[in-house]
C-alpha positions as CSV (number, residue, x, y, z in Angstrom):
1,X,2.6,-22.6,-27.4
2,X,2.6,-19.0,-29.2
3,X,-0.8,-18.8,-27.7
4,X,0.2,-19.3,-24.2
5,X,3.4,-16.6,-24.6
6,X,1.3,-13.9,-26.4
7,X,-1.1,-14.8,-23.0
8,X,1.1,-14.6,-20.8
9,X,3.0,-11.3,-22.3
10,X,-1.1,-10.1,-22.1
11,X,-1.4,-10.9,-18.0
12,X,2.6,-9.5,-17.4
13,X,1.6,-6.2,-19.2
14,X,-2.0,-6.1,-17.6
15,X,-0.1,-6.1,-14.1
16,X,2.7,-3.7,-14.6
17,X,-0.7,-1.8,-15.2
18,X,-1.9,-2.3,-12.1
19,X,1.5,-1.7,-10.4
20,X,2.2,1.6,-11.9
21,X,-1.7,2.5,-10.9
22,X,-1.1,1.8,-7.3
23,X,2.3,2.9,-7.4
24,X,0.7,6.8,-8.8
25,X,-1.9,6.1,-6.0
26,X,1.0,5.7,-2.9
27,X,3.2,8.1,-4.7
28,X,0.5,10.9,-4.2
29,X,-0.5,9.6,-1.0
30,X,3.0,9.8,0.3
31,X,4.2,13.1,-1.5
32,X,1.8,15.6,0.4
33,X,2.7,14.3,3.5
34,X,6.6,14.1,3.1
35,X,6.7,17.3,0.8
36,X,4.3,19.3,3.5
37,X,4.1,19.5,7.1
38,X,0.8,19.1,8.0
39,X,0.2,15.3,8.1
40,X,3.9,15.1,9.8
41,X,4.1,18.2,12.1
42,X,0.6,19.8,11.7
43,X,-1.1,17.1,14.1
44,X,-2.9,15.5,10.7
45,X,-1.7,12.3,11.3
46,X,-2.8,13.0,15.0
47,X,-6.8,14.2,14.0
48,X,-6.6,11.2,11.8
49,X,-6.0,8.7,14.4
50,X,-8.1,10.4,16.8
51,X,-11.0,10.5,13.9
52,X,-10.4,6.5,13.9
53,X,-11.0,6.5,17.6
54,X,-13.9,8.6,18.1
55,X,-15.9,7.4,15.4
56,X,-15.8,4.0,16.2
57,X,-13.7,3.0,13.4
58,X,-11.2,1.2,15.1
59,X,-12.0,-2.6,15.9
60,X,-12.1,-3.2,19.6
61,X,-8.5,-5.4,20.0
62,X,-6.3,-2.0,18.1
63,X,-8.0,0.9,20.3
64,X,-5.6,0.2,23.0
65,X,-2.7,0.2,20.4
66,X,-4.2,3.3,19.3
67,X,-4.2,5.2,22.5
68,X,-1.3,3.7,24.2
69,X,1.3,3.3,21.3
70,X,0.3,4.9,18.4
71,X,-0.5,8.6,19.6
72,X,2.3,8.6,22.3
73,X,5.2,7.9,19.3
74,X,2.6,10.1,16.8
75,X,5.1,12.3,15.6
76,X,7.8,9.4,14.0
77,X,5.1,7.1,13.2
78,X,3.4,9.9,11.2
79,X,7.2,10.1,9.6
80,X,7.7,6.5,8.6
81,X,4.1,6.9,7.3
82,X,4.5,9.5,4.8
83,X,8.2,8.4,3.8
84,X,7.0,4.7,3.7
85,X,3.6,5.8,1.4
86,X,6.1,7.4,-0.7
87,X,8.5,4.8,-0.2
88,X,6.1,2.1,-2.0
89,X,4.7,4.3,-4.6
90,X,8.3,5.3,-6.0
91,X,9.1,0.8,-5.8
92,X,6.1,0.3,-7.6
93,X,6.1,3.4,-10.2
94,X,9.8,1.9,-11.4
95,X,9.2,-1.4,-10.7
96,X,12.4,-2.0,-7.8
97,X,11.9,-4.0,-5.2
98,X,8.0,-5.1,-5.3
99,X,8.0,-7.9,-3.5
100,X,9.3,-5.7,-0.7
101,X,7.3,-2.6,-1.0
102,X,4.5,-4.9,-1.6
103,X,4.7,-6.7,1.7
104,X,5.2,-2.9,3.5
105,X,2.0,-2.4,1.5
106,X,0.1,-5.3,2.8
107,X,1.1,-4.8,6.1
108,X,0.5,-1.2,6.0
109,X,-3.5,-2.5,4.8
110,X,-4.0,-4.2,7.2
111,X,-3.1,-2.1,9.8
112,X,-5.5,0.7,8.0
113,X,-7.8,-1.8,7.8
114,X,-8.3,-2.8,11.3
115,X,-7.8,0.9,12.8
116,X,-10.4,2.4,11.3
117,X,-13.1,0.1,9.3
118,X,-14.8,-1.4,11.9
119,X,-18.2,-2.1,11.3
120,X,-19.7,-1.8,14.5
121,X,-20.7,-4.8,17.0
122,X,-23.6,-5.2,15.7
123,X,-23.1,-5.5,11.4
124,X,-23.9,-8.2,9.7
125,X,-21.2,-10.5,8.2
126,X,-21.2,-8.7,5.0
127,X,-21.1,-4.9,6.3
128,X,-17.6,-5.8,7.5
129,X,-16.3,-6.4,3.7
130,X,-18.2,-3.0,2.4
131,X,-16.3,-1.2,5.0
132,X,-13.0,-2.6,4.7
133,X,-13.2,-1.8,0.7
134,X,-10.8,1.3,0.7
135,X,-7.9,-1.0,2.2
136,X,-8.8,-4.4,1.1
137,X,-8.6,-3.7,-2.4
138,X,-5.4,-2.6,-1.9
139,X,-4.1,-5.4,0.5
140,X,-5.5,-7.7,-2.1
141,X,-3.5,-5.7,-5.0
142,X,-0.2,-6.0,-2.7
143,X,-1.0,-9.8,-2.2
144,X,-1.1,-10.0,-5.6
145,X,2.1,-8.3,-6.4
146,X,3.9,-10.0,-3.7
147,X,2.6,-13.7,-5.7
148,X,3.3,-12.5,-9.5
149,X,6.0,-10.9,-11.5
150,X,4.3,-7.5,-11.9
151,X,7.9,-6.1,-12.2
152,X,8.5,-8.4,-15.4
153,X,7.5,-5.7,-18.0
154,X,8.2,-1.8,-17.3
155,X,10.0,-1.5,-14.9
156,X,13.7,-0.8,-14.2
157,X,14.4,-4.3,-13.0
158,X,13.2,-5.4,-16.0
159,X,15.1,-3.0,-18.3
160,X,18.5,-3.6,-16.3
161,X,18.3,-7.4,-16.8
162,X,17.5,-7.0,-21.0
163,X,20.5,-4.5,-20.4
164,X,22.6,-7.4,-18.9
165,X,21.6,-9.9,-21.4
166,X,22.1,-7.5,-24.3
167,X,26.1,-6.8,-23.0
168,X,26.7,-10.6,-22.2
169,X,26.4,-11.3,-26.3
């Protein structure tokens, strides 16, 4: 029994870890685009998607999305990008509303994923895990948060509720 609550106090601290990391991750990610303009208002979210496109890097089914949707509404797309990036780093970093930020996340992964790490027609089964490895990690990292209790130790959620317990005595 003591064994299975000094475990368990060992996985909850090993994933605030792993939230906080990925929180610093989106909260860098999002802070030079919100706090500058050039991903916003510069045309970098623009070159970006157009990079995607030209390189191949978009699967097949999302080039239309791409081209019709996505770079016709470039301007607030590259918006809720940047405030969303930062959005989910600053959920994760204090440990508010994970679940939430981690679905955003996942879905936000996925979306990288297939708009710009397509393989090619012709890869072999595996090439299209090695290329998806800068989003999948982080999908699977989301996944997990969205499944666990990462927000169970350090995090304000966590502090308000010993807060809570500490005034109901």
């Amino acid at each position: 029994m003591v064994t299975e609550i000094a475990e368990d106090s060992r996985n909850a601290r090993a994933l605030s870890v792993l939230r906080i990391g990925v929180g610093a991750f989106f909260l860098v990610f999002g802070e030079y685009k919100v706090f500058g303009r050039q991903f916003t208002l510069g045309g970098g979210f623009q070159y970006w998607i157009h990079k995607f496109l030209d390189e191949g890097g978009a699967y097949p089914f999302m080039v239309p999305v791409l081209q019709d949707f996505v770079l016709r509404c470039a301007t607030p797309i590259a918006f809720l990008v940047a405030y969303g990036e930062l959005a989910i780093g600053l959920a994760l970093v204090l440990g508010l509303a994970v679940r939430a930020a981690s679905l955003c996340g996942l879905v936000f992964m996925l979306t990288l994923l297939v708009s710009s790490d397509y393989p090619g027609p012709h890869a072999a089964f595996w090439q299209y895990f090695g290329a998806s490895l800068g989003h999948s990690v982080f999908g699977l990292c989301f996944a997990v948060f969205l499944m666990g209790g990462s927000e169970a130790r350090w995090s304000l959620a966590a502090w308000w509720r010993s807060r809570g317990a500490r005034s109901a005595d």
